[in-house]
LOVEX-930906 format. One record per residue (C-alpha): x, y, z; residue in one letter. Coordinates in pm, whole numbers, plus 50000, padded with zeros to 5 digits. Layout:
+-------+-------+-------+------+
!     u !     v !     w ! tise !
+-------+-------+-------+------+
!     X !     Y !     Z !    a !
...
+-------+-------+-------+------+
REM end
This chain:
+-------+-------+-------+------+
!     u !     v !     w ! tise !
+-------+-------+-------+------+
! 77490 ! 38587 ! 64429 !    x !
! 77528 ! 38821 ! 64752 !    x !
! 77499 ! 38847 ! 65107 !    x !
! 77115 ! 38908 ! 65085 !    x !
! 77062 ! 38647 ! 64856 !    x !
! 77197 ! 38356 ! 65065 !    x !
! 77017 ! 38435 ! 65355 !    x !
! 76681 ! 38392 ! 65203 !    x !
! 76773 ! 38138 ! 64994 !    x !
! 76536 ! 37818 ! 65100 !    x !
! 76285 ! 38030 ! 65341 !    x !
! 75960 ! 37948 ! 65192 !    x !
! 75647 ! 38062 ! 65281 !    x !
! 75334 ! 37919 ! 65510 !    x !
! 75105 ! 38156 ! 65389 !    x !
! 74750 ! 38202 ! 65494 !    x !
! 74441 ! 38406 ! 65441 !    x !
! 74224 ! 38531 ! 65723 !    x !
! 73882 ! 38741 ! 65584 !    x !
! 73543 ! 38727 ! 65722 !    x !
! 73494 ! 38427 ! 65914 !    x !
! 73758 ! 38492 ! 66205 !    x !
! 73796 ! 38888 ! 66144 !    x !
! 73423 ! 39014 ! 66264 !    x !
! 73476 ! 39285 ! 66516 !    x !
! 73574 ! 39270 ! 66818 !    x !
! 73864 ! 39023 ! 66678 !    x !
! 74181 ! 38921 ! 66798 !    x !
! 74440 ! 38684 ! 66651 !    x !
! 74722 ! 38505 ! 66845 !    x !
! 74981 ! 38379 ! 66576 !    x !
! 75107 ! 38030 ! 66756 !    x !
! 75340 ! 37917 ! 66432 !    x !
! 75676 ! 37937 ! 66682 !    x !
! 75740 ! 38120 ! 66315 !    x !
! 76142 ! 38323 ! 66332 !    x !
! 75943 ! 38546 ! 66082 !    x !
! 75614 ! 38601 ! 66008 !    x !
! 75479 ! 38833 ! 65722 !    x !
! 75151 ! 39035 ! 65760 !    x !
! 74975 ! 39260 ! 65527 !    x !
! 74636 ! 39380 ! 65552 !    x !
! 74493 ! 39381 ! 65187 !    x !
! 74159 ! 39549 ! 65349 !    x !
! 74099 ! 39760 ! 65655 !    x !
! 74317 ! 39765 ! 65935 !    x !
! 74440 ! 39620 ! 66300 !    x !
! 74724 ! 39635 ! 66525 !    x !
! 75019 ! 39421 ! 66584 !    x !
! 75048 ! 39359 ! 66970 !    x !
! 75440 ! 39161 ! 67066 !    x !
! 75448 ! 38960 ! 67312 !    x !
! 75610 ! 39214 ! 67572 !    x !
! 75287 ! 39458 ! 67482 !    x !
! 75464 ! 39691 ! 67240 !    x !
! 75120 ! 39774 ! 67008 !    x !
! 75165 ! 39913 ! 66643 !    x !
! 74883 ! 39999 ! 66394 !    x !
! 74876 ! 39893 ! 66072 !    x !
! 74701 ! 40002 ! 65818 !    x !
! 74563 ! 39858 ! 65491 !    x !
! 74859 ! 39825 ! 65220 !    x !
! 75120 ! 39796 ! 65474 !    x !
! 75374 ! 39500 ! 65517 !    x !
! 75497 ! 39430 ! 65862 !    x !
! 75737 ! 39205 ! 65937 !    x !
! 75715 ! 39039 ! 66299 !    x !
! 76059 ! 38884 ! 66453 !    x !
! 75973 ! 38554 ! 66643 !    x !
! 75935 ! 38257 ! 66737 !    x !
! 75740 ! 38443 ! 67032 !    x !
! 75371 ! 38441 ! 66957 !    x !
! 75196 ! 38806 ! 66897 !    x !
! 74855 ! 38947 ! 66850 !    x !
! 74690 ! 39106 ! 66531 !    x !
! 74349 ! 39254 ! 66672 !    x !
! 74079 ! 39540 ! 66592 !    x !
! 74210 ! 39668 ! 66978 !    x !
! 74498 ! 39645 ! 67176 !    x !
! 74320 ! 39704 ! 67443 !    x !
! 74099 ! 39419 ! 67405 !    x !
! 74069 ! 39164 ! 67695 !    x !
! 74293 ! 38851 ! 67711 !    x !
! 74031 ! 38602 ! 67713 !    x !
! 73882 ! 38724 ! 67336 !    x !
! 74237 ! 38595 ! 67149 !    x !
! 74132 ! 38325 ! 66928 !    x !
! 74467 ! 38113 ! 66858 !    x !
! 74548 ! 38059 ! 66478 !    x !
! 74861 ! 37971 ! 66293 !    x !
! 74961 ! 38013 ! 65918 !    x !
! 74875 ! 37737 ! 65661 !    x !
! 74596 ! 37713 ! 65363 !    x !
! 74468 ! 38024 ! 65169 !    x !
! 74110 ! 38085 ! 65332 !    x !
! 73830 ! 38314 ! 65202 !    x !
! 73868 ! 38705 ! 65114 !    x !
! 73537 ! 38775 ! 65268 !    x !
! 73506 ! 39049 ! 65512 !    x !
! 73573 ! 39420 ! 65565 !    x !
! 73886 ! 39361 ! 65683 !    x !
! 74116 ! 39101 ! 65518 !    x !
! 74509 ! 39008 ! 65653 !    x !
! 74751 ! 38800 ! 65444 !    x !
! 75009 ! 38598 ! 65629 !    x !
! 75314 ! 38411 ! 65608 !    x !
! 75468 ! 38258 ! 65819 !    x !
! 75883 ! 38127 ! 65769 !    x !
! 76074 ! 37922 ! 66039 !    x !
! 76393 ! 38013 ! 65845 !    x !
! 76622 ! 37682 ! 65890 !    x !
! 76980 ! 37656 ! 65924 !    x !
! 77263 ! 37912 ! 66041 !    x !
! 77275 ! 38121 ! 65666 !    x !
! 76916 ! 38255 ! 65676 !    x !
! 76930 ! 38332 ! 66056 !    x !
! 77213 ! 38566 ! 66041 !    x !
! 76906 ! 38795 ! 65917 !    x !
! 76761 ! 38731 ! 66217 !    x !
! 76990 ! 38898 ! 66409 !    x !
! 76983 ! 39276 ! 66217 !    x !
! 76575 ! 39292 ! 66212 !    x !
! 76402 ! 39485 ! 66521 !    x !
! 76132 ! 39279 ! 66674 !    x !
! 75891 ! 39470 ! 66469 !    x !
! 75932 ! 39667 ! 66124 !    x !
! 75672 ! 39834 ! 65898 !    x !
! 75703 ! 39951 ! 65587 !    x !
! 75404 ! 40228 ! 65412 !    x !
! 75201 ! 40141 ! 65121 !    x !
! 75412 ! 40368 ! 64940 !    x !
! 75683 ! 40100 ! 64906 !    x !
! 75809 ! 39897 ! 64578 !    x !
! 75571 ! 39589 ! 64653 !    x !
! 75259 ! 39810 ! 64658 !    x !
! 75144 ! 39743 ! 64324 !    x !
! 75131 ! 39351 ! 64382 !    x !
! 74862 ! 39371 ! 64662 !    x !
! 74580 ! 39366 ! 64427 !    x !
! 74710 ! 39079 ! 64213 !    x !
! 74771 ! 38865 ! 64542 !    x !
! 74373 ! 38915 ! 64625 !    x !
! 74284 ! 38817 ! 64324 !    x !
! 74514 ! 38509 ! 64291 !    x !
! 74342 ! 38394 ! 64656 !    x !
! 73963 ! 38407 ! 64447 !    x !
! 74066 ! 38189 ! 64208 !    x !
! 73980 ! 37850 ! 64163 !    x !
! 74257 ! 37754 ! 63962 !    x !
! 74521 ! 37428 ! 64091 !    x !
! 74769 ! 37544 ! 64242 !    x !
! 74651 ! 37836 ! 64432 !    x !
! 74823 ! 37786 ! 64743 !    x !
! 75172 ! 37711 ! 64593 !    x !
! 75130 ! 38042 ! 64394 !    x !
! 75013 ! 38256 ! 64710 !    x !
! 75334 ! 38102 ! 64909 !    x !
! 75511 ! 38214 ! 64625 !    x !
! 75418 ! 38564 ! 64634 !    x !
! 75452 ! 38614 ! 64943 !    x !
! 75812 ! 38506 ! 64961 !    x !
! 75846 ! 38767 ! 64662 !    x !
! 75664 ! 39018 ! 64923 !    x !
! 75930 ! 38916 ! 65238 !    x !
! 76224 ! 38963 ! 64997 !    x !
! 76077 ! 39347 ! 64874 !    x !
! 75984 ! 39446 ! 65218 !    x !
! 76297 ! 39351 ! 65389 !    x !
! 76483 ! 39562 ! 65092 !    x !
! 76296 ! 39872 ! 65109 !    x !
! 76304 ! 39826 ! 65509 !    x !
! 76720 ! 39837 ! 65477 !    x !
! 76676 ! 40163 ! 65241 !    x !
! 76413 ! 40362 ! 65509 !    x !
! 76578 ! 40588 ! 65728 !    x !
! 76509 ! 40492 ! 66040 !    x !
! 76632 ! 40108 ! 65935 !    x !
! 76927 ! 39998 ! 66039 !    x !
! 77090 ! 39756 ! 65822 !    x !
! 77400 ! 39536 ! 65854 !    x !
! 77771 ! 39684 ! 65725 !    x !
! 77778 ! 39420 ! 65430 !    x !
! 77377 ! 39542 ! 65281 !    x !
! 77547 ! 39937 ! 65300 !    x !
! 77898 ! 39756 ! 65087 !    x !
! 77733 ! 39604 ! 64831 !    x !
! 77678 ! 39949 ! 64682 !    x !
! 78031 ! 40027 ! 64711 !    x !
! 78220 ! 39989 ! 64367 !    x !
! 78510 ! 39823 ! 64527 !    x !
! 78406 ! 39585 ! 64852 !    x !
! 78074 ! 39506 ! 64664 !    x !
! 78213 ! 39285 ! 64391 !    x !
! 78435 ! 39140 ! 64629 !    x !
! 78122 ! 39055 ! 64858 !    x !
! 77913 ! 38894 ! 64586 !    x !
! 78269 ! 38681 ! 64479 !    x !
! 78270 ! 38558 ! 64797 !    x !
! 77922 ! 38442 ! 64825 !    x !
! 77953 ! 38284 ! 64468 !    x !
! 78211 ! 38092 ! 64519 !    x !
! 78328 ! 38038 ! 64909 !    x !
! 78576 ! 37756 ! 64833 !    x !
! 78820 ! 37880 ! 64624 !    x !
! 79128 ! 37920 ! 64738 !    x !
! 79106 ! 38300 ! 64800 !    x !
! 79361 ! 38509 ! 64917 !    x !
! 79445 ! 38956 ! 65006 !    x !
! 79555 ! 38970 ! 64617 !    x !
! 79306 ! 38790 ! 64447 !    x !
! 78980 ! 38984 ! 64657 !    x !
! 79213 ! 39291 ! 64554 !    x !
! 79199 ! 39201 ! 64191 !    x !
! 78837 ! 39161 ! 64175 !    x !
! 78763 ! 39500 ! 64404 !    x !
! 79025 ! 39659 ! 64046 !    x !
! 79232 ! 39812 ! 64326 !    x !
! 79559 ! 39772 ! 64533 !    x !
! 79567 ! 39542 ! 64876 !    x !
! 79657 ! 39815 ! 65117 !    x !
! 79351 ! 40007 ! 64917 !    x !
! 79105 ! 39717 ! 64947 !    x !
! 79191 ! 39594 ! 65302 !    x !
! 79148 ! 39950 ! 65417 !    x !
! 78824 ! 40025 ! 65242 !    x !
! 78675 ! 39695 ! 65333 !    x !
! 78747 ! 39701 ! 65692 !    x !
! 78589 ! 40064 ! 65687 !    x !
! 78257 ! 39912 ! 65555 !    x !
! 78275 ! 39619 ! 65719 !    x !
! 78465 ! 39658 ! 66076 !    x !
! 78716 ! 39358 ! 66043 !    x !
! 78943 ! 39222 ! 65773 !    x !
! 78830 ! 39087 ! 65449 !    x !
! 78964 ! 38734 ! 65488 !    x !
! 78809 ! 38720 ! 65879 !    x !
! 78470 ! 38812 ! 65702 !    x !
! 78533 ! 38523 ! 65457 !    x !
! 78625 ! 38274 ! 65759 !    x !
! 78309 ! 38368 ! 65925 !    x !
! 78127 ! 38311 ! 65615 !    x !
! 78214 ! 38006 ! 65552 !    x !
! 78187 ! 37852 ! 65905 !    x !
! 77804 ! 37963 ! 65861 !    x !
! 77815 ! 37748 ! 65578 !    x !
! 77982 ! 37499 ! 65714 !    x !
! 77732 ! 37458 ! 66006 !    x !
! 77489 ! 37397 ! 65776 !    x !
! 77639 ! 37170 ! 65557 !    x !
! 77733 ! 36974 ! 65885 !    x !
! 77354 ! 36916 ! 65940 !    x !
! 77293 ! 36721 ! 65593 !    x !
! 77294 ! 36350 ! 65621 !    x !
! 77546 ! 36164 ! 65474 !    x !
! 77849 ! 36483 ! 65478 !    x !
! 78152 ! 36399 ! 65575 !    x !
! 78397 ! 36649 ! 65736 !    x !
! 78608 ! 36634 ! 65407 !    x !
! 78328 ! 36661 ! 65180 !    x !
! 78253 ! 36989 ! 65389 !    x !
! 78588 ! 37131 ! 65440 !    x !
! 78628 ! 37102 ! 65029 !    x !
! 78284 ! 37301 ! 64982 !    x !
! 78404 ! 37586 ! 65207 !    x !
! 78746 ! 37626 ! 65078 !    x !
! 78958 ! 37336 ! 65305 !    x !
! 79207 ! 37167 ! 65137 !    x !
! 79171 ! 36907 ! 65414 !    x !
! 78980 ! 36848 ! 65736 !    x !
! 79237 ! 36893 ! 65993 !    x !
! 79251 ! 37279 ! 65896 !    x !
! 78890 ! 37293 ! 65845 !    x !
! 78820 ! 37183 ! 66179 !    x !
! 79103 ! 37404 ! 66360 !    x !
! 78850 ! 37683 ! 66175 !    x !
! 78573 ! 37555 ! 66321 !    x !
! 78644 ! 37515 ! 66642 !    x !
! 78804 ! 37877 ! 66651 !    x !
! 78504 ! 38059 ! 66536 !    x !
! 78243 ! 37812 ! 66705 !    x !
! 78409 ! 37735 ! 67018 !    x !
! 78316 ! 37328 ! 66933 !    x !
! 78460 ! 37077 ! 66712 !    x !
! 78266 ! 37019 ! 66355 !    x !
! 78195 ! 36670 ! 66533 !    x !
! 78040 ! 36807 ! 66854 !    x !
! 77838 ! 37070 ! 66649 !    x !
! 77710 ! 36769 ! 66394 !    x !
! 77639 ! 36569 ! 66760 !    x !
! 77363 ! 36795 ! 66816 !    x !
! 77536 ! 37004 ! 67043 !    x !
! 77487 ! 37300 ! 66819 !    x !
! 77201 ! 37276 ! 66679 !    x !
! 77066 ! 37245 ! 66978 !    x !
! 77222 ! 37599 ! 67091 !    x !
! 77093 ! 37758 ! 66762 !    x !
! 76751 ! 37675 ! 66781 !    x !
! 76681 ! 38016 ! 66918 !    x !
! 76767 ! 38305 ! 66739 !    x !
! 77092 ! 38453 ! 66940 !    x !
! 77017 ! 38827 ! 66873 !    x !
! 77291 ! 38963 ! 67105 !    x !
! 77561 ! 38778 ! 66873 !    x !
! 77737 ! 38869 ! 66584 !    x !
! 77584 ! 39112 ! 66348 !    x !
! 77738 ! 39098 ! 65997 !    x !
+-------+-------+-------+------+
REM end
């Protein structure tokens, strides 16, 4: 387990075919799923994404964009296409593959705090070329939505959340990508074990020496090279980490602030909340109250980025 895989662990897919019937030129698609992602990839022809502040990219077929919401946007044949053409759709049922131009969809409303720490290191709009790793599963996703087998729906959603997980990867490889200090550690020999321990296993009783043992390497060496990667210390990175988890766990019914304080590492509540409060500015009871749940319900992209 690492960074990456806990925060798309549990965003599914809403995925959704649109082909023929709603993509006849002159077409224009306003996506209304108040989605945190959505996924689009034209498996024929092409269109252009147009955000909600009028930022217009083109996208051709074979490439995966990834638009950063919940704001509606705009997949059309022109940008420059008047308002009153935008037919409103939202993800949900495979359709037909019909049509000269076909886009595949998905759209992912990403719950809890773990999943939208993501959030906060993707650019409102990213695009990746045909030329990527996930390529060479377009053609097996058309033909999955022509068959009449059971299940084809569950199977499409499935794919595509293989399809979000590959494009987001080769997006934090690109160049012009910039991706969060922990995705650039996990390659490192040292910090990267450590990283993955972490994410494994949050609540044991971790401490300088024993993140040191598993990075094979003295403290002084560890806490230096970590806080180069990383910006801060290993053991504030672990605090953080687990106060993500925490929130989370804080939102399940029937947890109680012990049961959560164990599961992130808390011997006992008391310190657990002292935690809490420190990196959430609430109490683990105001934040269950609805107070922050409330607060988190948009995406806070001028927050913390790791």
């Amino acid at each position: 387990m690492d960074p990456f895989d806990d925060l798309l662990r549990g965003v599914r897919a809403n995925g959704a075919v649109f082909g023929g019937s709603v993509l006849s030129p002159p077409w224009a698609l306003r996506f209304t799923d108040d989605a945190f992602l959505t996924l689009c990839v034209p498996l024929r022809g092409e269109g252009w994404i147009v955000l909600a502040d009028g930022t217009a990219r083109s996208l051709a077929q074979g490439e995966a964009a990834i638009v950063r919401g919940p704001e509606p946007f705009v997949f059309t044949d022109d940008p420059g296409a008047p308002e009153g053409a935008v037919r409103e759709v939202t993800c949900g049922g495979a359709g037909g593959v019909d049509g000269h131009t076909v886009l595949m969809a998905g759209a992912y409303r990403v719950p809890g705090e773990v999943p939208r720490r993501l959030l906060r290191v993707l650019p409102p709009l990213l695009v990746v070329p045909d030329d990527h790793d996930c390529s060479a599963m377009h053609a097996y996703l058309e033909a999955q939505l022509t068959t009449g087998l059971p299940g084809r729906q569950i199977v499409v959603d499935r794919l595509l959340d293989w399809l979000l997980v590959c494009t987001l990867r080769d997006w934090f490889d690109r160049p012009e990508a910039a991706p969060p200090a922990w995705y650039r550690a996990l390659g490192d020999e040292a910090v990267g074990p450590v990283l993955r321990a972490m994410h494994e296993a949050p609540d044991r009783p971790w401490t300088l020496a024993s993140l040191a043992a598993v990075a094979g390497v003295s403290r002084s060496t560890f806490a230096k090279r970590f806080h180069e990667l990383l910006g801060e210390p290993p053991l504030a990175y672990l605090t953080e980490w687990r106060m993500t988890l925490a929130a989370d766990l804080l939102g399940e019914p029937g947890t109680t602030l012990a049961s959560v304080a164990r599961r992130v590492g808390y011997a006992d509540p008391f310190g657990f909340s002292a935690a809490f409060k420190r990196v959430r500015g609430m109490s683990p009871s105001e934040y269950r109250d609805g107070a922050g749940r409330q607060a988190s319900g948009r995406p806070d992209f001028a927050g913390r980025i790791g």
